[in-house]
N, C-alpha and C positions, 0 to 999 in steps of 0.2 A: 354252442351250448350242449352237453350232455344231457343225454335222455333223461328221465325222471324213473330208475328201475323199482322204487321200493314205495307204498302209501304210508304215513306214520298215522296209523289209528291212533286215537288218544286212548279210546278204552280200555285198549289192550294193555296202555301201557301202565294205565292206572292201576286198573287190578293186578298188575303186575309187580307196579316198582311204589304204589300206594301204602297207603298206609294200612287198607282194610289187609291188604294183600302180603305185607309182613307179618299183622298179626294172626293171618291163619297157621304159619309154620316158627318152631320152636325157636330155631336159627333168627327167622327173621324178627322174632318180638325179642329176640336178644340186640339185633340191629337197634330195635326202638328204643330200647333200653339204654344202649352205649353212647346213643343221640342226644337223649335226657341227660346223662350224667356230664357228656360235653359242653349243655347249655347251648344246645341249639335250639333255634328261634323255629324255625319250620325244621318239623320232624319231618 
């Protein structure tokens, strides 16, 4: 078995790859944007 080199914090990833966390920047509330108009279910 290979080591275990990396911890995945959830937090990090949340504010990260989240939703609060697109709509701080322009780009990313374009993301949410492009999501909506896809008709996805989980933005």
């Amino acid at each position: 078995m290979p080591e275990i080199l990396t911890k995945h914090k959830k937090l990090k990833g949340k504010r990260k790859h989240g939703f609060l966390g697109r709509n701080k920047t322009h780009s990313g509330r374009k993301v949410i944007a492009r999501r909506r108009l896809k008709g996805r279910a989980k933005i």
